[in-house]
C-alpha positions in Angstrom: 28.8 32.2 20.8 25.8 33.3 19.8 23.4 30.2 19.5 24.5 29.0 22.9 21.9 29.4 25.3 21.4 32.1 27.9 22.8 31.3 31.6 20.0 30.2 33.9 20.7 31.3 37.4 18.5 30.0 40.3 19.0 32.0 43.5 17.9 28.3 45.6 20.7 26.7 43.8 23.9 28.8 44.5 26.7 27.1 45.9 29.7 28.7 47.4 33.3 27.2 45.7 31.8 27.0 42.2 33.3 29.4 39.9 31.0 32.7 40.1 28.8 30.9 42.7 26.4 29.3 39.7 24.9 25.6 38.9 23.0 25.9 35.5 20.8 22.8 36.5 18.7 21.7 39.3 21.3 19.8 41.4 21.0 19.3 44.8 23.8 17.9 47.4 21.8 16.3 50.1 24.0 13.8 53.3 21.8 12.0 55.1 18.4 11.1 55.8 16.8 14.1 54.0 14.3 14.3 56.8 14.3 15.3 60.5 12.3 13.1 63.3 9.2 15.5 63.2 8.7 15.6 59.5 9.0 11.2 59.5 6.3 11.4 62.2 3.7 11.8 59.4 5.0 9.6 56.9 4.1 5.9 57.2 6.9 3.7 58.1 8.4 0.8 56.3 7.1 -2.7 57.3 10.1 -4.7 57.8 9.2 -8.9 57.8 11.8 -11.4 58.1 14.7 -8.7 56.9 13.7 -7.7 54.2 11.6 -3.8 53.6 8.1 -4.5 52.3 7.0 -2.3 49.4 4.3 -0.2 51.1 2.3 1.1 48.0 1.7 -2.9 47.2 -1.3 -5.1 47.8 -0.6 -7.1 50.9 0.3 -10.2 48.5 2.2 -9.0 46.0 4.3 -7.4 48.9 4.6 -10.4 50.6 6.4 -12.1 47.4 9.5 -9.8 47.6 10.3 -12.1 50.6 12.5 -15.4 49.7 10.3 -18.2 50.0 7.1 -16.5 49.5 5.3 -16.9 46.3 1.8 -16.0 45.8 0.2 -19.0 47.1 2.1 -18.6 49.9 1.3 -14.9 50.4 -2.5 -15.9 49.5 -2.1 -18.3 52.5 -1.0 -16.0 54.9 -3.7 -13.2 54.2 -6.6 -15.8 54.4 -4.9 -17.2 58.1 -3.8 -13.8 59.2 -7.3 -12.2 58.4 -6.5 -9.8 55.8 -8.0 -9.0 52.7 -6.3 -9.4 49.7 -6.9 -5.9 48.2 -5.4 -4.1 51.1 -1.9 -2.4 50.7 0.8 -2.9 52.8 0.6 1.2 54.0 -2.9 0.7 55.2 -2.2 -2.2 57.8 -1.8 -1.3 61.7 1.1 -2.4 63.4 -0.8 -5.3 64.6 -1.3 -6.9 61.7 2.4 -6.6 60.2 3.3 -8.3 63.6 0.6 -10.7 63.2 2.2 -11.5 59.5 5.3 -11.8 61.1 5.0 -14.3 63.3 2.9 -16.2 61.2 5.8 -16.3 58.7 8.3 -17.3 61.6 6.1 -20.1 62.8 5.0 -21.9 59.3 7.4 -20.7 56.7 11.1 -21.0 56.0 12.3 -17.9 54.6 15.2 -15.8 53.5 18.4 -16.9 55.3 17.2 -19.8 57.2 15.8 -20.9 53.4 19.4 -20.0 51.7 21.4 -22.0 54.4 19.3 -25.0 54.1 19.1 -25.4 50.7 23.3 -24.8 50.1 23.3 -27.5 52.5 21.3 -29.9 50.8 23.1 -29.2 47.6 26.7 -29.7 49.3 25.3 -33.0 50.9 23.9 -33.8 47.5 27.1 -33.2 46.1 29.6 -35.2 48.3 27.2 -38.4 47.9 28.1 -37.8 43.8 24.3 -37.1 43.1 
């Protein structure tokens, strides 16, 4: 046909099994990872606090809010008793502050799971006095 368009054929994209060896489009079959273990040794890794992967482009509080129990009071809280400034992003702290975080979360804060469990068991108990 005539006002179809021209076949595009990429040399990076051929892929044996496909009839005449052609993808038209940018595709790209990738399993695993993506990455080996020297190229992650330059990227920054993933702050992980009680379970759950902090956003690491974020500002330390807003981060902290992804966690279940944490609202931005909360998250103000624990950068003024942790010693962080607010304006900081999650990618720029040391591994010494995220543990400091950390534990401050696990000593004064119920979170996530622990936060889940307790309050389906208040609504069950709630619920067999006929509250």
């Amino acid at each position: 046909n005539e006002n179809q368009r021209p076949e595009r054929v990429r040399s990076d994209h051929l892929i044996s099994g496909r009839p005449g060896g052609k993808i038209l489009g940018p595709y790209v079959v990738k399993k695993g990872p993506g990455i080996t273990g020297s190229q992650r040794k330059g990227m920054p890794h993933v702050a992980r606090i009680a379970g759950v992967n902090i956003p690491t482009a974020k500002r330390v509080p807003i981060a902290l809010t992804y966690i279940t129990g944490i609202g931005t009071s909360s998250a103000q809280q624990i950068c003024d008793a942790v010693g962080i400034d607010i304006t900081r992003r999650v990618n720029e702290l040391s591994d010494a502050e995220v543990l400091k975080i950390r534990e401050h979360i696990d000593e004064n804060f119920t979170v996530e799971g622990d936060l889940r469990r307790e309050t389906q068991m208040n609504i069950k108990r709630l619920m067999d006095l006929g509250c």
